[in-house]
C-alpha positions in Angstrom: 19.6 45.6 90.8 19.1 41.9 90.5 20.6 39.5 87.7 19.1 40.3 84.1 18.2 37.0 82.8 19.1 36.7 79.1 17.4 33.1 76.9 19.3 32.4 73.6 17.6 29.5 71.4 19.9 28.5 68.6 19.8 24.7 67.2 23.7 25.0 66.9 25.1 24.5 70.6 28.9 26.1 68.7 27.4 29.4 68.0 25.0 29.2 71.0 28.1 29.1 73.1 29.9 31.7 71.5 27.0 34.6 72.2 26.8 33.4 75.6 30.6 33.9 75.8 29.9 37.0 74.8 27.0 37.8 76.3 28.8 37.1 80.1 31.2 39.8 79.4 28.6 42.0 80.4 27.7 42.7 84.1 25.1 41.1 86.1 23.3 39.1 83.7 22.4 35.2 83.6 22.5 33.2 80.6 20.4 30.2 79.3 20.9 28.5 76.3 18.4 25.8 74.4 18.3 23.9 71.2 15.0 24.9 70.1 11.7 27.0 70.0 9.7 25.0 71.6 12.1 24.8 74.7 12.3 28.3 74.5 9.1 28.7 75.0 8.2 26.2 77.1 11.2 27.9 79.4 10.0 31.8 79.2 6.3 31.0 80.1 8.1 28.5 83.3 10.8 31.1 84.0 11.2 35.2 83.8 13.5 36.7 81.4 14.1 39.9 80.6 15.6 39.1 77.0 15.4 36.6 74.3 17.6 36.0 71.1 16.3 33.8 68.8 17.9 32.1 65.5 15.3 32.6 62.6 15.5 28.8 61.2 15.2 26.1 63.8 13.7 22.8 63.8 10.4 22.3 64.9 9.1 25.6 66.1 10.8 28.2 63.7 11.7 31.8 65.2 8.7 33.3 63.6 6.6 31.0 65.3 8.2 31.3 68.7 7.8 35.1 68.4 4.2 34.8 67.7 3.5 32.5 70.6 5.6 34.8 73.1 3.9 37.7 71.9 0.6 36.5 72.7 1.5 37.0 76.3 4.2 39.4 76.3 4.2 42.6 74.9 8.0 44.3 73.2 8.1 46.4 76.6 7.6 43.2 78.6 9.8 40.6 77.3 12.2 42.1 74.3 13.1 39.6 71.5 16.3 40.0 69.2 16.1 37.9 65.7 19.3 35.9 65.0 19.3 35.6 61.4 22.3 34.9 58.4 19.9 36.2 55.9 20.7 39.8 55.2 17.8 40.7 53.1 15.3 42.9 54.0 12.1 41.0 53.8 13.4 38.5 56.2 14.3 41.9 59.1 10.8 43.5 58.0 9.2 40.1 58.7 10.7 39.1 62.0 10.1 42.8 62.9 6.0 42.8 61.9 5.7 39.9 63.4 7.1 41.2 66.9 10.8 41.0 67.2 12.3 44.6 68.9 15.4 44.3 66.7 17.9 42.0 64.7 21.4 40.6 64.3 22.9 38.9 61.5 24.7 35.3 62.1 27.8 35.8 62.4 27.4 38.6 64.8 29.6 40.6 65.6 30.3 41.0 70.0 30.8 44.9 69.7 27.5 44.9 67.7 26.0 42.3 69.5 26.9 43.7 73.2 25.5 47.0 71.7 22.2 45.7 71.1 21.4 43.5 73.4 22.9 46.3 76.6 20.0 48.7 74.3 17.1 46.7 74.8 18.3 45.3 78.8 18.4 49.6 79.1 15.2 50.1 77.6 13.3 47.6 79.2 14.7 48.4 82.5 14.3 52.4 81.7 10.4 51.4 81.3 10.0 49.3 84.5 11.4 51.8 86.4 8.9 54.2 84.7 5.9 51.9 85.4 7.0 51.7 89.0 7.4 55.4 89.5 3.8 55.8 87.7 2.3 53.2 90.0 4.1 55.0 92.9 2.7 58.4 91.7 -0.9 57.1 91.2 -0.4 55.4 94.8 0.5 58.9 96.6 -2.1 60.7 94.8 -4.8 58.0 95.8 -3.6 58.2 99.6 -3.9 61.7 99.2 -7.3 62.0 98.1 -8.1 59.5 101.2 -6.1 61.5 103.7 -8.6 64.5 102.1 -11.7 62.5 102.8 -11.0 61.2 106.1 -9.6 64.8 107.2 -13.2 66.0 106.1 -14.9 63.2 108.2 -13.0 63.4 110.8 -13.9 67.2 110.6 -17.2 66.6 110.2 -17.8 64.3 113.0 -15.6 66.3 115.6 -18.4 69.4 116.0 -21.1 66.7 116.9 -18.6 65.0 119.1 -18.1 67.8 121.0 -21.5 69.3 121.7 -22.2 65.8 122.8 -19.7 65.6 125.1 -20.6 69.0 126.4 -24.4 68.3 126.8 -23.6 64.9 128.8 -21.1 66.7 131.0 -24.2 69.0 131.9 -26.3 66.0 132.4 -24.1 64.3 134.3 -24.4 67.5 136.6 -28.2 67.6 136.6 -28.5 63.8 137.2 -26.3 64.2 140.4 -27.9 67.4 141.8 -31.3 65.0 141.2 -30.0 62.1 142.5 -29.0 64.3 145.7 -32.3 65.7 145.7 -34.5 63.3 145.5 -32.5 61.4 147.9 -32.7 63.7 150.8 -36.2 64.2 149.6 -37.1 60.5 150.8 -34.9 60.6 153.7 -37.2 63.2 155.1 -40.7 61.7 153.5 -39.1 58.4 155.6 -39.0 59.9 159.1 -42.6 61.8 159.1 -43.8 58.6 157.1 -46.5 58.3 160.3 -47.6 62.0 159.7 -49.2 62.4 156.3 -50.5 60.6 153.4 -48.0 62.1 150.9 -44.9 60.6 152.2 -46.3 57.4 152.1 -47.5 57.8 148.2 -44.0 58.8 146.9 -42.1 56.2 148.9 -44.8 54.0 146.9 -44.1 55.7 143.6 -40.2 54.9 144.6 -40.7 51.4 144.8 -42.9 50.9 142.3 -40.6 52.6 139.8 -37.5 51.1 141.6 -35.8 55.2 141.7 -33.7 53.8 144.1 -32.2 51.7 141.3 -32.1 53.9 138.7 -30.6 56.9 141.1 -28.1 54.4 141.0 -27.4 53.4 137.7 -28.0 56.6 135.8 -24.9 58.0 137.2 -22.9 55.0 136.1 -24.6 55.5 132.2 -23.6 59.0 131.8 -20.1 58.1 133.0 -20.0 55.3 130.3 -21.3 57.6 127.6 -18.9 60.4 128.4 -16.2 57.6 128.5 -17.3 56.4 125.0 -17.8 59.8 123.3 -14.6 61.0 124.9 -12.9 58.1 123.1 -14.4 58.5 119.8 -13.3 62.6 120.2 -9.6 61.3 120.8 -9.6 58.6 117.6 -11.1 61.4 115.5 -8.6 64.0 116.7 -5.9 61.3 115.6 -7.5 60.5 112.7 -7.4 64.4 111.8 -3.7 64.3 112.8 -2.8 61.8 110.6 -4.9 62.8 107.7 -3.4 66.5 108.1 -0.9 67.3 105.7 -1.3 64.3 103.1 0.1 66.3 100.4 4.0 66.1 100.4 5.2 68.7 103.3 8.6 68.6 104.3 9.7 69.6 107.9 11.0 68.9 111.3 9.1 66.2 113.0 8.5 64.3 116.5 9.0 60.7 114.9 7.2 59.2 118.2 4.5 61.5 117.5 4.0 59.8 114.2 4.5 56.5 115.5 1.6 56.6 118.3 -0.9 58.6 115.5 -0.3 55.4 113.1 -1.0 53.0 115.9 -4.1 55.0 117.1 -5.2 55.0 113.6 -4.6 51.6 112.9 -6.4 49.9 115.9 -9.3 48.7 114.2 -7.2 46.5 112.0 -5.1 45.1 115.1 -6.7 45.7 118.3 -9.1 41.8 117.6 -5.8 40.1 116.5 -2.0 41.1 118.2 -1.3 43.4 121.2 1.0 46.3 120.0 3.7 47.8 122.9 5.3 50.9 122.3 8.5 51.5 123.6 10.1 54.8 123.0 12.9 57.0 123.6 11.5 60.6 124.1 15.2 61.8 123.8 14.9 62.0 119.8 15.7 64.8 117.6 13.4 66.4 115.5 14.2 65.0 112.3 13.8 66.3 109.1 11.1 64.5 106.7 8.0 64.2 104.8 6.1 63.1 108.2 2.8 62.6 106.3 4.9 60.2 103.9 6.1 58.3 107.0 3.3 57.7 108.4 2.0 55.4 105.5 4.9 54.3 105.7 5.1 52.9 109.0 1.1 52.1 108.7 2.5 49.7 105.8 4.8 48.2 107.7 3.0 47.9 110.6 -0.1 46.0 108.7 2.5 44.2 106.8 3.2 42.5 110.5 -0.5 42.6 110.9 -1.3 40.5 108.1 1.4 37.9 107.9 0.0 35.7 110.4 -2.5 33.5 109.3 -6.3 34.3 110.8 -5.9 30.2 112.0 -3.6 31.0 113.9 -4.8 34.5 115.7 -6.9 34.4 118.9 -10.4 35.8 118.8 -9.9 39.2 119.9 -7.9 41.5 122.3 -9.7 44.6 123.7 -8.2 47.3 122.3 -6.4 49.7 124.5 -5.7 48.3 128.0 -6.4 44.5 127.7 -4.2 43.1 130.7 -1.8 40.5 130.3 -3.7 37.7 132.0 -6.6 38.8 129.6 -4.4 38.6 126.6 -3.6 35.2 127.8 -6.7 34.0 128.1 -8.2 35.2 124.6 -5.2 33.1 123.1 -3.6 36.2 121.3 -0.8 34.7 119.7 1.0 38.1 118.1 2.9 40.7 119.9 4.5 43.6 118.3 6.6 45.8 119.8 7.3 49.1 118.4 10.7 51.0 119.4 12.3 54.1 118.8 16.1 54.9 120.0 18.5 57.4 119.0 21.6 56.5 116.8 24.6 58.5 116.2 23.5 60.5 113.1 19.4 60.1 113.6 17.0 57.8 114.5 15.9 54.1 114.5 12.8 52.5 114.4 12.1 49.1 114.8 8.9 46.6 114.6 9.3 43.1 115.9 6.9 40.7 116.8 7.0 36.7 117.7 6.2 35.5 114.6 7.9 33.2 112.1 11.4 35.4 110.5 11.1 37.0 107.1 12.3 34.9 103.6 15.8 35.5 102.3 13.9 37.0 99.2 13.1 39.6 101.0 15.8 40.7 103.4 17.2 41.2 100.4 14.8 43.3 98.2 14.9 45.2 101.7 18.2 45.9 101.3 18.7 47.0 98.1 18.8 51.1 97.0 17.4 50.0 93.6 15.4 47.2 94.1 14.2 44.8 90.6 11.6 44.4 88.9 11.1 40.5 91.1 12.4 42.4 94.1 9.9 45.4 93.6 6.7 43.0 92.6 8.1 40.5 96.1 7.8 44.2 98.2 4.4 45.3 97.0 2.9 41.7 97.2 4.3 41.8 101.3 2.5 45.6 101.3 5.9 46.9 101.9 6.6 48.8 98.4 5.7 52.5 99.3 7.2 51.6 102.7 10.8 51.1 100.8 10.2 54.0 98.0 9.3 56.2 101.2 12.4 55.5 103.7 15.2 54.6 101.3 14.0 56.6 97.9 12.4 59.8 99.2 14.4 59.8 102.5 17.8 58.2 101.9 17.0 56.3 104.4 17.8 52.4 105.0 14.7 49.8 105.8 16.3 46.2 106.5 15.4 43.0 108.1 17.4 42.7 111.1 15.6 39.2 112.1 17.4 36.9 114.7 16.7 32.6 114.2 14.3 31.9 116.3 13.2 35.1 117.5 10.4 36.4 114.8 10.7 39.6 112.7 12.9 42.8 113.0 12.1 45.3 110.3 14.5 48.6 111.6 14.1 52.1 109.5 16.7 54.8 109.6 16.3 58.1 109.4 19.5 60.5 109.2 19.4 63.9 111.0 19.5 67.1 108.3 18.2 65.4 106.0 17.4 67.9 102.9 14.0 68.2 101.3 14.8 66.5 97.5 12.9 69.7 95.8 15.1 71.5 98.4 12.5 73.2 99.9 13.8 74.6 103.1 12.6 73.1 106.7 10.1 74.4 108.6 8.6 73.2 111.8 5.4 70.9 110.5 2.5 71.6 111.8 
């Protein structure tokens, strides 16, 4: 977890000094001190902090009045305000209370009492963000489940159609040949007894007139481009049902590679007009133990989070999806490659995106990094799309997701995944469909 910020505002810089001596006995926190309310909240609405103490009687803005004005943008959850008062009565504690204070210490305090109070609200308030997040996590999973449902049905729905079609233009494509044969030895003959009757010469007119020849010709190549198309469209929907199959939480052994080329299938719409993915992967991996419909948004996340970080200025105006050639690539300016590897490691597996882009901020290596990730850390992840990613590899599977960028040489985001891992409701693994 990241420093807790901590903002004492106290018009005597001797007692000031004296809580933030005793406020940096405490682990991982950061201390600021001013001499006044208005400071104070001049420095809250400039800064984040996750707790302010305030001295009831200051010049200028009084601590009543700084609570008010905080208040009117933070709630008690969001920004937790302890009264610093030497009155002892209890109309002053009921007032600063009312008007929006979470607690109270008497001047002097006390450094057992004050360390005790201020550690309570730093718990609370970190107890509730880390409720929010799970919450907003929760709501996520359910929401992605509701769409895996509806693009399962789809993709069900749109499969029968797609098959009949591709069955009736594989019989057509049969008839039109058998035709095309036909009627082509058909005029062969008409052409040598041209000389002998009347009829040969009015269907080699027909012929021309209708240019048959032409269309003997071209009708062939059609039904191969239509059988192409629909045969396509078959294969995205059967990919689409793949990785819609099994949204709700399913643990078992999976083909990680598997899940790797269904997200880029998937996902091609949003890439194939802007970057030129390569997969390169070891087809030695174990099955590995997981919520496979959980990593797949998870590598979709990450793989749109590479999608989306370079700026539309800067992208060419499109690359055919699937099977654009590298002197094609070249020429439609695609600036963005991403290559997508798997390997095995010693206890699992690895899987790493990289692309030739600018590296990734310091900020976020390190929110990467970190097992419990804070409240700036977890807000940094979700506003690069990688949030679920992180609460999917390192908190459902103990996993590790971290920036393994080189200077020079664009982004490495590698995930981790050890082998036998256990279900965490210790369900026990079976084979996922």
């Amino acid at each position: 977890m990241g420093k807790r910020r901590i903002l004492i505002a106290d018009d005597s810089p001797s007692e000031a000094e004296r809580i933030r001596k005793t406020l940096e006995t405490l682990s991982g926190v950061e201390v600021v001190a001013v001499e006044d309310g208005a400071t104070a909240v001049s420095e809250c609405r400039r800064s984040r902090f996750d707790l302010v103490l305030c001295d009831f009687e200051m010049p200028g803005l009084n601590g009543l009045q700084v609570v008010r004005l905080l208040r009117s943008n933070w709630s008690r959850m969001e920004l937790p305000i302890l009264m610093l008062t030497v009155r002892d009565d209890v109309q002053t504690k009921v007032l600063s209370l009312r008007q929006g204070a979470n607690d109270y210490v008497t001047k002097p305090a006390e450094p057992e009492e004050l360390l005790a109070r201020v550690q309570g609200q730093l718990d609370l308030k970190a107890a509730v963000e880390a409720n929010i997040a799970a919450r907003v996590r929760m709501l996520e999973g359910r929401k992605l489940a509701t769409i895996g449902r509806l693009a399962a049905g789809l993709a069900h729905d749109l499969n029968t159609p797609a098959q009949f079609t591709a069955d009736n233009l594989v019989f057509l494509q049969k008839a039109v040949k058998h035709s095309c044969e036909l009627l082509g030895r058909t005029r062969e003959q008409l052409v040598e007894h041209s000389s002998e009757n009347g009829l040969a010469d009015e269907f080699l007119g027909f012929w021309q007139s209708k240019r048959l020849g032409y269309l003997l010709e071209e009708a062939p190549k059609a039904l191969d481009e239509a059988l192409n198309g629909i045969m396509r469209m078959a294969k995205t929907v059967r990919e689409l049902r793949e990785f819609a199959a099994g949204q709700e939480s399913s643990w078992g052994l999976a083909d990680i590679n598997r899940a790797l080329e269904n997200t880029v299938a998937v996902s091609r719409q949003a890439w194939s007009l802007h970057a030129e993915i390569t997969l390169d992967l070891d087809r030695s991996l174990p099955a590995i133990a997981c919520d496979v419909a959980a990593l797949k948004q998870a590598f979709f996340d990450i793989l749109m989070a590479f999608v989306e970080r370079v700026p539309r200025q800067e992208r060419g105006p499109r690359l055919a999806a699937g099977g654009a050639s590298r002197a094609a690539v070249a020429v439609a300016g695609v600036t963005q490659h991403i290559t997508i590897s798997s390997r095995r490691t010693s206890d699992g597996v690895e899987v790493a995106f990289r692309d030739n882009g600018p590296g990734l901020q310091g900020e976020l290596s390190l929110a990467l990094r970190s097992s419990a990730p804070s409240s700036e850390q977890l807000e940094l992840l979700d506003t690069r799309g990688l949030g679920m990613a992180h609460s999917v590899v390192v908190g459902q599977h103990q996993g590790q997701l971290s920036d393994e960028s080189a200077p020079g040489q664009g982004a490495t985001l590698a995930v981790r995944l050890r082998e036998g891992m256990s279900n965490p409701r210790h369900r026990p693994v079976t084979p996922a469909v």
